[in-house]
C-alpha positions in Angstrom: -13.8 91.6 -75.3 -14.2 92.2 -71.0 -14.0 88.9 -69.6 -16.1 88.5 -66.7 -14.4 87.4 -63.8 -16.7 85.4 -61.3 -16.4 85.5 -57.8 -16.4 81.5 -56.3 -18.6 80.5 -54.1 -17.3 78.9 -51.0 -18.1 75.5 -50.5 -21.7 74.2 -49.8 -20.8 73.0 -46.1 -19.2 76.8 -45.2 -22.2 78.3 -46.8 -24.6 75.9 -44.9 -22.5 76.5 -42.1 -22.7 80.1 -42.2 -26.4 80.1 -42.2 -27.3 77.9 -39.3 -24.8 79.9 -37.6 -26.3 83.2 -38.3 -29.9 81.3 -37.8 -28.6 80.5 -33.7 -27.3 84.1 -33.4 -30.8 85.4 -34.4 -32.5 83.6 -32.0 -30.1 84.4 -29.6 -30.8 88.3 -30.0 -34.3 88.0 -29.8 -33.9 86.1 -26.3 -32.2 89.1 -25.6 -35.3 91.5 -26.1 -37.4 89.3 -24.7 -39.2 90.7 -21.3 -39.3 87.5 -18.9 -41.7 87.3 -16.1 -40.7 87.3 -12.6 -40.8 84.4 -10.4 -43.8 86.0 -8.5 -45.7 85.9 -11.8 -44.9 82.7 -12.8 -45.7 81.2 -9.3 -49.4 83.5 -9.4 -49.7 82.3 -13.4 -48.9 78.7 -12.1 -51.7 78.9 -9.0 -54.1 80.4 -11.1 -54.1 78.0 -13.9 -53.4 75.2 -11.7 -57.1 76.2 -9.8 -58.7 76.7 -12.9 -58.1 73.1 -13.9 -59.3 71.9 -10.7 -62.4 73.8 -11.1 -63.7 72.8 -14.4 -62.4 69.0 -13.1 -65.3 69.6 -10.4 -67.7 70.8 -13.2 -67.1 67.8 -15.9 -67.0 65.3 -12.9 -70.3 66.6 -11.2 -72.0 66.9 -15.0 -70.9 63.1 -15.6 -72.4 62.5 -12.0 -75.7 63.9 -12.9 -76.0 62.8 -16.6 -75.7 59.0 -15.0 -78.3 60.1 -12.1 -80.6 60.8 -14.8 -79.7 57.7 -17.0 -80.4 55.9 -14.0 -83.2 57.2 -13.7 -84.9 56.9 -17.0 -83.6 53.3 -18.1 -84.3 51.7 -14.6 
């Protein structure tokens, strides 16, 4: 009879080792394809969202203003 000759299996903190290994080098070469935004776009991003917020700040604040106008109104 063949004897089958099996192949060992490196230890459980080389193979664990290997994998989070392989796991950083992945990420690392999709950083790589990644298309970054220039600092022009990140500073016009920035402003924009930046206003935006202000805005709906203004539209919350003057809604809370008028609900208690009306409040006032009502219950006094």
């Amino acid at each position: 009879m063949a004897e089958v000759v099996r192949e060992k299996k490196a230890n459980i903190f080389v193979r664990t080792g290997k994998k989070i290994s392989g796991f950083f080098k992945g990420i690392f070469s999709e950083l790589k394809k990644v298309s970054w935004p220039s600092r022009k776009q990140v500073f016009n991003n920035t402003v924009s969202v930046l206003v935006f917020c202000l805005v709906i700040g203004v539209v919350i604040w003057a809604a809370d203003f008028l609900f208690k106008f009306i409040i006032g109104l009502l219950f006094a």
